[in-house]
C-alpha positions in Angstrom: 18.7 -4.9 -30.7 15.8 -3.9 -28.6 12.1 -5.1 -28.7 9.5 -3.0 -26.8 6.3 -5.0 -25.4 3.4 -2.7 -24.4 1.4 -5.2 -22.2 -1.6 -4.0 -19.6 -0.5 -6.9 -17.1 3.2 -8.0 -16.2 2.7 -12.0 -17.2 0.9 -10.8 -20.5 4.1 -11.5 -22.4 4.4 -15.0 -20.8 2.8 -18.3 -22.6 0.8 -20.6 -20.3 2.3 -23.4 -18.5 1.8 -26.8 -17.0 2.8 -27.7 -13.6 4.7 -31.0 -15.0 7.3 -29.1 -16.5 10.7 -30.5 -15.6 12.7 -27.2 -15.0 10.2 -26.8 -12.2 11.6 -27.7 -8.7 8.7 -29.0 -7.1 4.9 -28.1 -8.4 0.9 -29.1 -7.5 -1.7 -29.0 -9.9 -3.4 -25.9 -8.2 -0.1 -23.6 -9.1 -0.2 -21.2 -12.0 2.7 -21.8 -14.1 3.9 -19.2 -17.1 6.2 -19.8 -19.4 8.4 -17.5 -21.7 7.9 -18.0 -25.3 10.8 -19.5 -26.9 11.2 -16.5 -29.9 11.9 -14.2 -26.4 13.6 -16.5 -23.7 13.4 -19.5 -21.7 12.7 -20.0 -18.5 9.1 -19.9 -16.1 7.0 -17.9 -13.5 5.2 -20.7 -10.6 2.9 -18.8 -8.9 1.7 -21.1 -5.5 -1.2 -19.9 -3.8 -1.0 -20.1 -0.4 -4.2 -17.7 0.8 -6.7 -15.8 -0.7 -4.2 -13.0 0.4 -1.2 -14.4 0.4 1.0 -15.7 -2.8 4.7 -17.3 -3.3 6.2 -16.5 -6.9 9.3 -18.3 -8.0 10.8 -17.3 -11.0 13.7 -18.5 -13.1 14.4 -17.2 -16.6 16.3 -15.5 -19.4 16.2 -13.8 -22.7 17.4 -14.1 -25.6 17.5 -9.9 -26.8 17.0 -6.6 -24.8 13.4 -6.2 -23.9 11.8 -3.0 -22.7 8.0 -3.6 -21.3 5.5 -0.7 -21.4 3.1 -1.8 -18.6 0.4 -0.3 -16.8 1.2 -1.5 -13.3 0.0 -3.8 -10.8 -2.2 -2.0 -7.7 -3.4 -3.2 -4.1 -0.4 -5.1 -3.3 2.9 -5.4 -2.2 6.0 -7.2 -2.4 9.0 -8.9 -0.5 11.5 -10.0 -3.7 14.4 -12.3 -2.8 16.9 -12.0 -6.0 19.2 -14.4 -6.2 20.7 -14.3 -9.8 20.5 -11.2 -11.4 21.5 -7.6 -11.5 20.8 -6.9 -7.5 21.5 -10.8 -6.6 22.4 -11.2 -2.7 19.7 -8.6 -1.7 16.1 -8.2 -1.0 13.7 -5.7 -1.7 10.2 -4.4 -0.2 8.1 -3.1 -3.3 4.5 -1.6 -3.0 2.5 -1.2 -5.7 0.4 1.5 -6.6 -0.9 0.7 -10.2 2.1 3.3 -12.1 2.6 2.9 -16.1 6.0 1.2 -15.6 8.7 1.2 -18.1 10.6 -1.9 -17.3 14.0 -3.5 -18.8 15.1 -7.2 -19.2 19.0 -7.7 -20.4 19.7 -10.0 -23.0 21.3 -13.2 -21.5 20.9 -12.6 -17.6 19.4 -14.9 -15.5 16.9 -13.6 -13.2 16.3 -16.0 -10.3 13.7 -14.9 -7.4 11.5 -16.5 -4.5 9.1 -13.3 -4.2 6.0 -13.1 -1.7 3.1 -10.8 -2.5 0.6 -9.7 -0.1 -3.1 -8.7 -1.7 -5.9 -6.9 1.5 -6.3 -7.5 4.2 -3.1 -8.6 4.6 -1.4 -6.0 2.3 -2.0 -3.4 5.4 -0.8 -5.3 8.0 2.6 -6.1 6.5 3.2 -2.3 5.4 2.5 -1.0 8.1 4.9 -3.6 9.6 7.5 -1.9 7.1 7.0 1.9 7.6 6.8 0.9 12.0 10.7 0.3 11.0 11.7 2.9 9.4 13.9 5.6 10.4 12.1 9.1 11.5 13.4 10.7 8.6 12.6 8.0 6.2 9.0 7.9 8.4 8.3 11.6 6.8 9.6 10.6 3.5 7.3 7.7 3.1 4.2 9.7 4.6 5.4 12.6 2.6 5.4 10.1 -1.0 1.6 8.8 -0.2 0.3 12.5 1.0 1.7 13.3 -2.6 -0.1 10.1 -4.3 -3.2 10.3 -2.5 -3.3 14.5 -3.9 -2.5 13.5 -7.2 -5.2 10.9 -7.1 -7.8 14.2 -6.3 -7.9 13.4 -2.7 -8.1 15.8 0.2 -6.5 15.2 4.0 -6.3 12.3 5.8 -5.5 11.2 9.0 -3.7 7.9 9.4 -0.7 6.1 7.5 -3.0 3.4 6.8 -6.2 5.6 5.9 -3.9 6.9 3.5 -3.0 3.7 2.0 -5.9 2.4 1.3 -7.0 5.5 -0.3 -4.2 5.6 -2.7 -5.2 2.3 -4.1 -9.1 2.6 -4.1 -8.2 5.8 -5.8 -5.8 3.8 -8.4 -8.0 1.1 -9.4 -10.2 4.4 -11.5 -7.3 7.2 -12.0 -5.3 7.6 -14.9 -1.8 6.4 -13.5 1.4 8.4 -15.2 4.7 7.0 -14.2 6.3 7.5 -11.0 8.8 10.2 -12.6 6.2 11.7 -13.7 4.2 12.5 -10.6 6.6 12.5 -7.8 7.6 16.7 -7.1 11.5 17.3 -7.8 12.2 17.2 -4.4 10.1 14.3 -3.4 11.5 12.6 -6.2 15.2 13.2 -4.7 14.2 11.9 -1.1 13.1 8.7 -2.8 16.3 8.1 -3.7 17.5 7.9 0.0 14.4 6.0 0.6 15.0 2.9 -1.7 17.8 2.5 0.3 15.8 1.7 3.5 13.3 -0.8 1.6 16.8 -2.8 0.3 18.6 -5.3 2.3 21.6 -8.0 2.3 20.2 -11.5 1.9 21.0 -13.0 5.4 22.5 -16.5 5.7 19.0 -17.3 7.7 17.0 -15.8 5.2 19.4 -18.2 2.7 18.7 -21.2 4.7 14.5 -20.3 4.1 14.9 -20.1 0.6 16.7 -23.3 0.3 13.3 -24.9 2.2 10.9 -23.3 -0.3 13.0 -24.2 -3.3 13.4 -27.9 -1.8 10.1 -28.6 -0.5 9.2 -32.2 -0.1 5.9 -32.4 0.3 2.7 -32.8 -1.7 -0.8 -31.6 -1.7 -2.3 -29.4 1.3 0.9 -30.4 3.4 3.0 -28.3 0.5 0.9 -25.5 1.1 0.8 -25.3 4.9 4.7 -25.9 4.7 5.3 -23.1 2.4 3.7 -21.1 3.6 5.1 -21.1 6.8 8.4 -20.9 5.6 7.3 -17.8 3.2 6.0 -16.0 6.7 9.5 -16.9 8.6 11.1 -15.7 5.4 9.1 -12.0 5.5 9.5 -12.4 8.7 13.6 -12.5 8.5 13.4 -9.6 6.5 11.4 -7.0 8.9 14.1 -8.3 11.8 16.8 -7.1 9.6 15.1 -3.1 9.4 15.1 -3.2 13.6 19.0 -3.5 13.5 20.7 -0.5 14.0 23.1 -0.1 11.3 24.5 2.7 13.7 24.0 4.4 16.6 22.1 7.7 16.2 24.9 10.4 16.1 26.4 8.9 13.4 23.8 7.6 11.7 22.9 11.5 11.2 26.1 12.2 10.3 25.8 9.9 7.4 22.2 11.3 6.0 24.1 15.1 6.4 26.8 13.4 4.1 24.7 11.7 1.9 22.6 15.1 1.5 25.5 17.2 0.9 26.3 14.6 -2.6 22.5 14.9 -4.1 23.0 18.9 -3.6 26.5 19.1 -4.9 26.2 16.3 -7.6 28.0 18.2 -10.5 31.0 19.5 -8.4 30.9 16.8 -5.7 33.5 17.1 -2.5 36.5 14.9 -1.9 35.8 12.3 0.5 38.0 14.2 2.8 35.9 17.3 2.6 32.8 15.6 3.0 34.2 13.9 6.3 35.1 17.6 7.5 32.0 19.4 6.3 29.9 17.2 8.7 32.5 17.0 12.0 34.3 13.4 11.3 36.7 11.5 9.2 37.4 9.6 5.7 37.3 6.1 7.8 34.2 6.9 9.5 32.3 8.3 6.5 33.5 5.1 4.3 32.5 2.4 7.1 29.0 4.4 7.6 28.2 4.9 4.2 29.1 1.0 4.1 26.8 0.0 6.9 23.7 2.0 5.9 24.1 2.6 2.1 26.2 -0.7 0.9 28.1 1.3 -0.6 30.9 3.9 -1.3 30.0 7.7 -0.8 30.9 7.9 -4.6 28.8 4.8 -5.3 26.1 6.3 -3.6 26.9 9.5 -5.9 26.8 7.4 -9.2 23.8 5.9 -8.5 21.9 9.5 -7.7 23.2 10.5 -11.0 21.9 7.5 -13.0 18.8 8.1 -11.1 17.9 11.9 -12.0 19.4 10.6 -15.5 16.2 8.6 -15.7 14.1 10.9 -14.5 15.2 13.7 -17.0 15.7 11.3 -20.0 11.8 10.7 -18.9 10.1 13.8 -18.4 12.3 16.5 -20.1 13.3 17.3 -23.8 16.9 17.5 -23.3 19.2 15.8 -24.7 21.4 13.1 -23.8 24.8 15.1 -23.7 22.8 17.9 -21.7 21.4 15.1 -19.7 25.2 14.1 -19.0 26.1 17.2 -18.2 23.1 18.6 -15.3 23.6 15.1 -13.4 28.0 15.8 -13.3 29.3 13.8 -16.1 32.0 15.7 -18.1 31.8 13.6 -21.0 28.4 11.7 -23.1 30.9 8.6 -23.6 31.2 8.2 -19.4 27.7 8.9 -19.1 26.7 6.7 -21.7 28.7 4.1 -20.3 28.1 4.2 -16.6 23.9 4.1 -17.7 24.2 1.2 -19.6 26.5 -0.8 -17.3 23.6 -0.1 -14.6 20.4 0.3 -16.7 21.1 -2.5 -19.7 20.6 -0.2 -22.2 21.8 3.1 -24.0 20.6 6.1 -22.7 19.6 7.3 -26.0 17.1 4.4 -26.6 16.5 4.3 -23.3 15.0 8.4 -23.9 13.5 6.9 -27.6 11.6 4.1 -26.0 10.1 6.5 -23.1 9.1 9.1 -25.5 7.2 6.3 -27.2 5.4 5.0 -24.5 4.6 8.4 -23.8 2.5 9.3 -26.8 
């Protein structure tokens, strides 16, 4: 059973809260505290204001039946999300937000368990820009590429700077009629973001561990709370950009691994072995396993599964075919695997995952 919420804010499904509840791990009265309404879940959302720019979110939940959320997105701000319990637990995330319609999905008896920290101007630009300094060349264009596309889609013209840029995109948001991101992104694009989320996803270090346990034990009260948090919230962000200056590999073989990772997304319905993979860019099986590893966290075929799921999505949202055609243009040889292997990773079937888009669409 799945219930579809159509909600023009993320916490419009949530119930207000106090700041005595006793699930909460340590609260003031100037925190925002939602609550999930018992017919849907259990659990809360603390939201702890610790600027006028800056905000901590700490979230602990569950509920009780599928829910899909049809939300017009948040815009003119971004996030660093620390999950851990949940379907990504043990890994971070950078997520910017550009006001999209969002199609979003909560499993049925999974506990989702994040310290997030959300940046709002002036800060937002300062942090992002923090972010794209650390990225990769490639993933440099990609990114510059994805807000050139935004910003043209928005009616805008040329610009100049990375940050010009932003902060068109999200003056021009606050107005524009926002599709989803499947929607707007080119083909192509669409396929380089892939590679892309990669880069703005990262282990949860034992340091940025020992943070989190501050924030989620904090022993003070009042103002000395808030200066507390945060400064562990900044050493925590902070934690996280260190990790992107690492190199995962040195250059050659780094490249060798984006030419491998290339060659899947353009042969995803007759993929190579991973020993023809390994020859088709100049090394071997070990190499291409430990590299895909390092910079992917995952297996070359791993990495392949989650391209398909992920053009699955995007055709399931913006095409008419249907799901056993679906199957077939993203390399599955049979609807049961495919079927299978999306609702393992998405939570639900790919059929009502196709009825509930086409919903939200008209």
């Amino acid at each position: 059973m799945v219930e579809r919420l159509s909600l023009s804010r993320w916490d419009e499904w949530l119930d207000s809260g106090s700041w005595r509840d006793p699930r909460l791990l340590h609260a003031d009265p100037s925190d925002r505290i939602y609550v999930c309404p018992t017919r849907l879940g259990d659990g809360y959302y603390q939201h702890i204001f610790l600027e006028e720019d800056t905000k901590l979110v700490i979230l602990d939940y569950s509920v009780h039946q599928d829910l899909v959320f049809d939300v017009l997105g948040e815009c003119d701000r971004i996030e660093f999300e620390f999950q851990l319990a949940g379907p990504q637990a043990g890994y971070s995330f950078f997520i910017p937000y550009f006001g999209f319609q969002e199609m979003g999905i909560k499993r049925a008896r999974k506990r989702y368990f994040k310290v997030e920290v959300f940046f709002e101007p002036p800060l937002l630009s300062t942090y992002f820009q923090a972010v794209f300094e650390r990225f990769t060349p490639k993933n440099k264009q990609v990114a510059n590429n994805i807000m050139q596309s935004l910003y043209l889609a928005c009616g805008g013209g040329p610009t100049i700077t990375s940050t010009d840029l932003l902060q068109r995109i999200f003056a021009a948001n606050k107005s524009y009629y926002r599709p989803t991101f499947e929607q707007l992104m080119p083909d192509q694009l669409y396929n380089e973001v892939f590679a892309l989320g990669y880069a703005t996803r990262s282990p949860i270090t034992v340091a940025m561990q020992t943070i989190i346990g501050q924030i989620l034990s904090c022993p003070y009260c009042g103002p000395d709370r808030r200066i507390y948090l945060k400064q562990k919230a900044m050493e925590l962000v902070n934690l996280r950009l260190e990790v992107m200056t690492r190199p995962r590999l040195p250059l050659d073989e780094l490249n060798h691994i984006y030419q491998a990772a290339a060659f899947l997304r353009e042969n995803l319905t007759n993929p190579p072995t991973v020993e023809t993979l390994a020859r088709h860019i100049g090394t071997n099986r070990l190499k291409i396993n430990q590299g895909f590893r390092q910079v992917y966290g995952t297996t070359p075929f791993g990495y392949l599964k989650d391209y398909r799921l992920m053009q699955a999505k995007q055709l399931l949202m913006t095409s008419e075919l249907s799901v056993a055609q679906v199957a077939t243009a993203v390399g599955y040889s049979s609807r049961s695997r495919f079927a299978t292997a999306f609702r393992k990773e998405i939570g639900i079937n790919p059929k009502t995952f196709q009825m509930q888009t086409w919903h939200y669409a008209s």
